[in-house]
N, C-alpha and C positions, 0 to 999 in steps of 0.2 A: 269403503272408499271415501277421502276425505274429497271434501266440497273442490272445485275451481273458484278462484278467485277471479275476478276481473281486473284485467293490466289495466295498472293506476297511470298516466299519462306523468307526460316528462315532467320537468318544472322546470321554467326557464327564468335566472335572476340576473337582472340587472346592473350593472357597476359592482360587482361582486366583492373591488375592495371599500365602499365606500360603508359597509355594516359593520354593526359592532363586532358579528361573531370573528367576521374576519380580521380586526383589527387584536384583539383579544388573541385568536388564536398565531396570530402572526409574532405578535410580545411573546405568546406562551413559550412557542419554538425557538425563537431568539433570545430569550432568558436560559434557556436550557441548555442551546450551544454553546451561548460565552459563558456558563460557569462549566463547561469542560473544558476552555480553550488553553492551552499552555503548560508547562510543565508546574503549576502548583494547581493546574485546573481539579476540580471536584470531579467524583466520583460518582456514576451513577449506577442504580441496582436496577437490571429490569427483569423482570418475571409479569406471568399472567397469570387469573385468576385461576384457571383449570390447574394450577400445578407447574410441574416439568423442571429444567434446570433453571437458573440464578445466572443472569450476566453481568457481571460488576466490570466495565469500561468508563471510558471518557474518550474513545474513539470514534469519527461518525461512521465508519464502516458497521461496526455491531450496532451502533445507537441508534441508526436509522433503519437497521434492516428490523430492529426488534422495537420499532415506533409506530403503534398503528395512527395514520394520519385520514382526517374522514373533510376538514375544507377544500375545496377546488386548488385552491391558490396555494397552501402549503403541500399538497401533490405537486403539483408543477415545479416547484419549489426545491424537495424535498427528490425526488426523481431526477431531477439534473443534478444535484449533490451525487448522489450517487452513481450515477453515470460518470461524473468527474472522476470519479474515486475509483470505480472499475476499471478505468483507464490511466490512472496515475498512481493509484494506492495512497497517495499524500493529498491536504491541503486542503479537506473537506469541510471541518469547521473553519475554516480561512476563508472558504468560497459561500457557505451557508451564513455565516455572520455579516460580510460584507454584502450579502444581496438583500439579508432582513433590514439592514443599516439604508441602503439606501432607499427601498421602496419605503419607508418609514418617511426618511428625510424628505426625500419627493413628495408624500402624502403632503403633509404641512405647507407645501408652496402653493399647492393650489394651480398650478398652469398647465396651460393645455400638454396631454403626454406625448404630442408626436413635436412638444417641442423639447421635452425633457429626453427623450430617446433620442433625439439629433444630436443634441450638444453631450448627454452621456458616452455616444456612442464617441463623439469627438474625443472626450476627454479621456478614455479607453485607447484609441488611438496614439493622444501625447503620452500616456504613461507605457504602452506596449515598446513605442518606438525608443523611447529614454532608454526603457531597460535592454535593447536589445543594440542599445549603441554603444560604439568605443566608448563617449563622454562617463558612462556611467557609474558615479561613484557607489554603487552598492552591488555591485555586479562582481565575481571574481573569477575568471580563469582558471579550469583545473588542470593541475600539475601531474600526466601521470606517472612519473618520474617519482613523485614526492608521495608520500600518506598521509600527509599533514591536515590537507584540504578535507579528503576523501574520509580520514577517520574523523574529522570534526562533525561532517555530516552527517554520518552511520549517529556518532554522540549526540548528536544536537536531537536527532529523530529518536531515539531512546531514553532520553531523559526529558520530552512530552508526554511521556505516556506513563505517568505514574502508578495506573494499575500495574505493571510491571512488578513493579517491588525492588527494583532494584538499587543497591548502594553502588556507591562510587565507584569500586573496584570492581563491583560488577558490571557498571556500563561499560568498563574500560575494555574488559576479556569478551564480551558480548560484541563491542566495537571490532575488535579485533578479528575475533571468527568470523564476523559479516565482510571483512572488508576480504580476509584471507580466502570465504568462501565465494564470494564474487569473483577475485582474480584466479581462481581457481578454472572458473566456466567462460575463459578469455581463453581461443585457439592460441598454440605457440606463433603459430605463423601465422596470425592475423594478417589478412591485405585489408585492399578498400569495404569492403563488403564484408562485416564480421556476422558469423551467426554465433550467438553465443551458449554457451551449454545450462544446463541446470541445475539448480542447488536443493535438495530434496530435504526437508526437514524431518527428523525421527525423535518422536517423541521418548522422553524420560523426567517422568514427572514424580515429584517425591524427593526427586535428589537437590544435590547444592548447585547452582547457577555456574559456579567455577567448574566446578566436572565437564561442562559443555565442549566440546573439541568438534575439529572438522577433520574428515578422512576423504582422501581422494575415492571414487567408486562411489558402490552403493552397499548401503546396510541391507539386509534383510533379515523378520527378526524370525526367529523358529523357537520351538518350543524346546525345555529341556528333553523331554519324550523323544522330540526328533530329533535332536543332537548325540543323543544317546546311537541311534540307529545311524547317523555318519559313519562312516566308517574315516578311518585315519587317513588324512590328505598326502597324497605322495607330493613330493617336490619336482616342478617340471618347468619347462621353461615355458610354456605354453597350453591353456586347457581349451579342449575343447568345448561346445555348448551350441546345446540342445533348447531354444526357447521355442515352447508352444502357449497358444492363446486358446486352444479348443481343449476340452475336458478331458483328459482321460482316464474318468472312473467306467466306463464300459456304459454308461447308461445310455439308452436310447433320448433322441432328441425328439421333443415335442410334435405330434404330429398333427396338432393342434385338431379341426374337426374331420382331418381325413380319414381314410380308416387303410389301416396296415396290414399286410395279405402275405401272411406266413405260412409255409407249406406245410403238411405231419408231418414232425417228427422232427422240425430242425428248435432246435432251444437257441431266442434269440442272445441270452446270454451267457452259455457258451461260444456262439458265434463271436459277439463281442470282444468275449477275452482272447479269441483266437486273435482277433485282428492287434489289440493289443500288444500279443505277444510278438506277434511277427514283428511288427515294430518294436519293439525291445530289441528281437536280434537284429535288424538292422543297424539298431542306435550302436548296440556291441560291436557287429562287426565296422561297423565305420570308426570306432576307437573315439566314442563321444566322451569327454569325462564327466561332464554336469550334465542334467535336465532339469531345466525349471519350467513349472507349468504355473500358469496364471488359475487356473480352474484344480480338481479334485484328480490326484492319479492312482489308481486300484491297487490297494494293499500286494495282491498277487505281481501286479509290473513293478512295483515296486521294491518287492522280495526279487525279484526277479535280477532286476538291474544290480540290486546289492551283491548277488553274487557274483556277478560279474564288475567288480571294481566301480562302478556305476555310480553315481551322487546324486539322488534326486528331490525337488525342494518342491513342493505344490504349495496351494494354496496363497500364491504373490499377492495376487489381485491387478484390481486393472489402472492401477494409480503410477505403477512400479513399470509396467508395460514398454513404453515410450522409450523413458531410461534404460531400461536393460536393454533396448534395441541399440542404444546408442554404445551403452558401454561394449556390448559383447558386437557390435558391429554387422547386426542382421535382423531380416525381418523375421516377425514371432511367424509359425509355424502354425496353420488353419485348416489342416485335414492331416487324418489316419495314414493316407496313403503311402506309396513310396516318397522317400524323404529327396531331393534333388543334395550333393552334394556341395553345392552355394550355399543351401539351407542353412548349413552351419556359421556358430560363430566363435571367438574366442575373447577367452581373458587371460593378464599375464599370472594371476597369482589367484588362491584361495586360502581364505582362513578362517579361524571360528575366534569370536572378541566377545568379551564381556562387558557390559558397562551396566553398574549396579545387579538390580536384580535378573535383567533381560539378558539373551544369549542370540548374540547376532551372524550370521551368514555373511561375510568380507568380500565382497568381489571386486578384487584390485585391476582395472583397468589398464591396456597396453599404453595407446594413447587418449585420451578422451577429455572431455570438458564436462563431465559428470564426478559432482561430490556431495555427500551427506553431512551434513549440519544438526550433529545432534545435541539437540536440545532439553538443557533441565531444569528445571523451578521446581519451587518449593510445594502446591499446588495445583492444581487442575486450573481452577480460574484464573492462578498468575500465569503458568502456561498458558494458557487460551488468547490471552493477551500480548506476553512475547512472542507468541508466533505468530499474530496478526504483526505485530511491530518490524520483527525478523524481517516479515516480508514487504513491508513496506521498506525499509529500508535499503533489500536486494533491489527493490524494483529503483529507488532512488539513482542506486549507483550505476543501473542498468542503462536510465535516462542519460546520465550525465557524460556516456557515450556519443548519443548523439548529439549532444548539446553539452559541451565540455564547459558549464558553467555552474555557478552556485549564486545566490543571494543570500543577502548578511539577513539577519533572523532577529528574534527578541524585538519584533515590532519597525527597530530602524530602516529599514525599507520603506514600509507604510509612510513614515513620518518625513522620512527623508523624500520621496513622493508626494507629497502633502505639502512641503515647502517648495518644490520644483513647481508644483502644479498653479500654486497660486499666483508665484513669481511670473511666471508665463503667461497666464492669461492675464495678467493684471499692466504688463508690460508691454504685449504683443497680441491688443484682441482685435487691431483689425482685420487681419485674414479669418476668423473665427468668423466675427460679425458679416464679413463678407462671404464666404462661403457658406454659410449656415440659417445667413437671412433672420438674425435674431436681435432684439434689442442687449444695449450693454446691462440692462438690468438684470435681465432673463440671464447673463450670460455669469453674473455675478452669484445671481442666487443660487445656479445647479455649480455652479464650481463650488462654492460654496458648502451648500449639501453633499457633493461626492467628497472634497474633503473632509467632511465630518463624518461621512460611515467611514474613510480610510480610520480618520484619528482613534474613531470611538472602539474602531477593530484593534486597534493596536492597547488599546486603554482596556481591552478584555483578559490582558495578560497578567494584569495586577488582579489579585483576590483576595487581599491582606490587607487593603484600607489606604495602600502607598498612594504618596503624590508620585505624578507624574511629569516628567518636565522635558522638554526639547532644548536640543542646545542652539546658538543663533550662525552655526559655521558651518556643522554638517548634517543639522537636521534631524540627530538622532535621538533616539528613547530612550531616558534615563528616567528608573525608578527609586524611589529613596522614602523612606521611615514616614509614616503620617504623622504628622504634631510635631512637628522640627522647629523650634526658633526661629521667631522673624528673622534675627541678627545671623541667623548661621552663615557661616563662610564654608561655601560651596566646594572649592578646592580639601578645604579639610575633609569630605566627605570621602573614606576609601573604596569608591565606584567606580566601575564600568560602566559603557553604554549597553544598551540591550544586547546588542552583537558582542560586547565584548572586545569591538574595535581600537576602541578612545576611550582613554581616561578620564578624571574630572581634574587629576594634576596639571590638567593644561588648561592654560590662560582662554576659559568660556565662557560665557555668559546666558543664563539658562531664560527660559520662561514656562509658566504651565500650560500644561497642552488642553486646546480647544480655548485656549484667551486671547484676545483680540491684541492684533501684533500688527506692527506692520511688513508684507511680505519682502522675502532675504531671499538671494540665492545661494542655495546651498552647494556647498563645494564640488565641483565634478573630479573625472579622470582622476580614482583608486589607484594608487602607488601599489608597487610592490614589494615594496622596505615597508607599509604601514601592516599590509596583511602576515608582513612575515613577522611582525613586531609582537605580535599576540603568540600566548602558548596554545590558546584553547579558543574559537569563535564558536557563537551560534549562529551554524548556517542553513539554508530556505534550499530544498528542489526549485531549481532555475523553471523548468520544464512543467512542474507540476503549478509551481507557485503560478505563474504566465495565465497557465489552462486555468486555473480558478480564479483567476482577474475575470480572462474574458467570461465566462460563465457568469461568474455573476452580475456582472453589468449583461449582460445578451437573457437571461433570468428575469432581472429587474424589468428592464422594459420588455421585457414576455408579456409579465404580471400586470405594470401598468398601462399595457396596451391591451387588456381583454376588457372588454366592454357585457359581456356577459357569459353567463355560463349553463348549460345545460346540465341537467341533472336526471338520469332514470332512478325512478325511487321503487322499483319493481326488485 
């Protein structure tokens, strides 16, 4: 028997951010999010020593679940990142880079934190309210009438995630299926109150990314062995179905430490497959055509059901459950007993579909807001990634239900924010000063510093050595060639803004970003002849982008308002 040790007492440390380790580990983390940030962001491999698979992302959904983190303060940190992200699927290096950004900038000022967390919080407030106002020129409207908006955004969110692998044409058919599989799980008769349906992704890995197609219903996939034993589907206008969630291989159920009191001479499995059977002729005489069972069904009920015209699919699992309640419109079926005839449910159609090497089970839905999004890449790891994307992107468009908006992307936001912000306090700080009780210094330096984590977030998007420049009318990000000629003439340059908005063919006038300017107001109230002027925009989740503002400023001053931290080293 080995020794007891004796419990080592807490440790309790003081200003936790004011150490090196923390400082160090803070840059560590924030070096590593902004070189995943954007669509030329780098690629990272995580693996651990013990072995196992290989993650190559530039997502913070994987990057963070597969980052072991051991300081206090990038826990906290690093933990609201991904709470954001469970809840919006988007925006997480967006929200993690902007809260390293500012507790950084903060550090350096040196003022007291409950005075930097009043005027943050203020300044949280003026960018929340901008963007949620008519005035706002980086805000847009979705059209759902149009797909213009809607496939820019599925685009815009597929073409940051470089692990991906995908060419042009491929974002295009990808865009496409997301947006086609989204309005698929929209009731026809939507009222006020929509519950939306589900898009279940089925994997097909090895194939071309073009193969990808969306089917109404649900896949499921079977083996050729079991497709063999189908027997030939008759044509009807309607099937019946049998969905069970309890096993039906006969086996007795756990009795865990009791003990189970069998009489001579009765064999509990022959009893079993008696009960079995009876339910078999039940399921026949009620004129079932399918049975799917989520669990294992006995070769002999099985034999059984075949010969009586019978279809049965085991082995679903319990991912498929939910869905097939929805498609065949009943609840799955939880004892042996007699069957209620409610129990039942149906589908309008069945078929057997191939796609590459797999052989799939088609259950075509009467009415329903259930479809399969099957998905191909080249493999495992770029799959692994597309379907993290896939689904961020479903959830994107899912948001923008309740919040029928988008933001312009490619950093213009940030920047265009950044010129509102300063213009404002710099023009209108006496209510600030007076409700916040701060001097005009104080009030300079954190305006200041929060527009520097805005700018330097948006300066994470370049990874190629580009200058970066703002224009002095709408505020927005333009990247262009590093080592350009003093003398260049700027209009010659054939650019877009980050967004994709505005040209540089128009009469602008640029400057570099983070250079001391004096503050403009940048243009308000977004036209609708400018957004429709563009073939192609990169646009921001309104909803998610919002949620990782306030997270990371409510983060930040989390962090610089902990004054110590305890730690059990036991």
């Amino acid at each position: 028997m080995s020794r007891l040790e004796a419990k080592k007492p807490s440790i309790c440390r003081s200003d936790p951010l004011t150490g090196e380790r923390a400082r160090a580990s803070l840059a560590a983390l924030k070096g590593l999010v902004m070189s995943c940030y954007g669509p030329a962001g780098r690629l990272k491999q995580l693996h651990n020593g013990r072995g196992g698979s290989v993650v190559t992302t530039s997502q913070s959904a994987a990057l963070l679940a597969g980052l072991p983190v051991s300081h206090p303060v990038l826990k906290v940190l690093t933990a609201a990142v991904r709470n954001h992200v469970a809840c919006f699927s988007d925006g997480g290096l967006f929200t993690a880079i902007l809260c390293c950004n500012l507790v950084e900038n903060v550090q350096r000022l040196g003022l007291a934190p409950t005075t930097v967390i009043k005027l943050n919080k203020h300044l949280l407030s003026l960018c929340t309210s901008y963007l949620k106002s008519e005035d706002c020129a980086c805000r847009i409207p979705v059209d759902f009438s149009s797909t213009q908006i809607l496939l820019s955004l599925v685009r815009s969110i597929l073409t940051s995630k470089p692990a991906c692998m995908l060419i042009a044409k491929e974002v295009d058919h990808i865009s496409t299926l997301i947006l086609r599989a989204f309005l698929l799980t929209i009731p026809e008769n939507a009222q006020e109150h929509i519950i939306l349906g589900k898009s279940i992704i089925v994997p097909l890995k090895g194939q071309r990314v073009i193969d990808s197609a969306v089917l109404p219903g649900i896949l499921i996939e079977v083996s050729e062995v079991q497709l063999m034993k189908i027997l030939p589907i008759k044509k009807s206008d309607s099937f019946k179905v049998a969905l069970f969630c309890v096993s039906l291989s006969g086996d007795l159920s756990d009795t865990g430490e009791g003990t189970l009191l069998v009489s001579y001479g009765v064999s509990l499995e022959n009893a079993a497959l008696d009960q079995l059977f009876n339910l078999g002729k039940q399921l026949v005489s009620d004129h079932v055509d399918l049975v799917l069972c989520q669990k294992v069904i006995h070769p002999s009920l099985k034999q059984f059901l075949r010969t009586h015209h019978v279809i049965a699919v085991d082995r679903i699992g319990v991912s498929l459950m939910e869905p097939l309640s929805k498609v065949t419109g009943t609840w799955p079926i939880g004892s042996l007993g007699s069957i209620s005839p409610s129990s039942y449910g149906s589908v309008k159609d069945l078929c057997i579909a191939k796609f590459g090497c797999k052989h799939f089970f088609h259950l075509i839905p009467n009415k329903t807001t259930i479809c399969s999004l099957l998905l191909c890449n080249r493999n495992d790891t770029a799959w692994d990634e597309l379907k993290l994307t896939c689904q961020t992107a479903l959830h994107a468009l899912q948001l923008t239900i309740k919040d029928p908006y988008v933001l312009l992307g490619g950093g213009c936001t940030e920047t265009h924010l950044v010129a509102y912000i300063r213009h404002k306090t710099r023009n209108e700080p006496e209510s600030v000063l007076r409700d916040e009780r701060c001097s005009q210094t104080e009030l300079q330096l954190i305006t200041e510093a929060f527009c520097s984590a805005l700018e330097s977030l948006a300066g994470s998007l370049e990874h190629d050595g580009g200058e970066i420049l703002t224009d002095s009318k709408y505020g927005h990000f333009w990247s262009v060639q590093a080592n350009l000629p003093s003398a260049v003439n700027w209009p010659d340059l054939p650019s877009r803004c980050g967004c994709g908005l505005y040209s540089s063919q128009e009469e602008l006038s640029w400057s570099f970003l983070r250079s001391a300017r004096h503050p403009f107001p940048p243009q308000t109230c977004l036209s609708r002849e400018a957004t429709g002027s563009a073939d192609t925009l990169t646009l921001d989740c309104f909803t998610a982008k919002l949620s990782g503002l306030q997270v990371a400023v409510e983060t930040a001053s989390l962090i610089l308002d902990l004054s110590c931290v305890i730690e059990d080293t036991n």
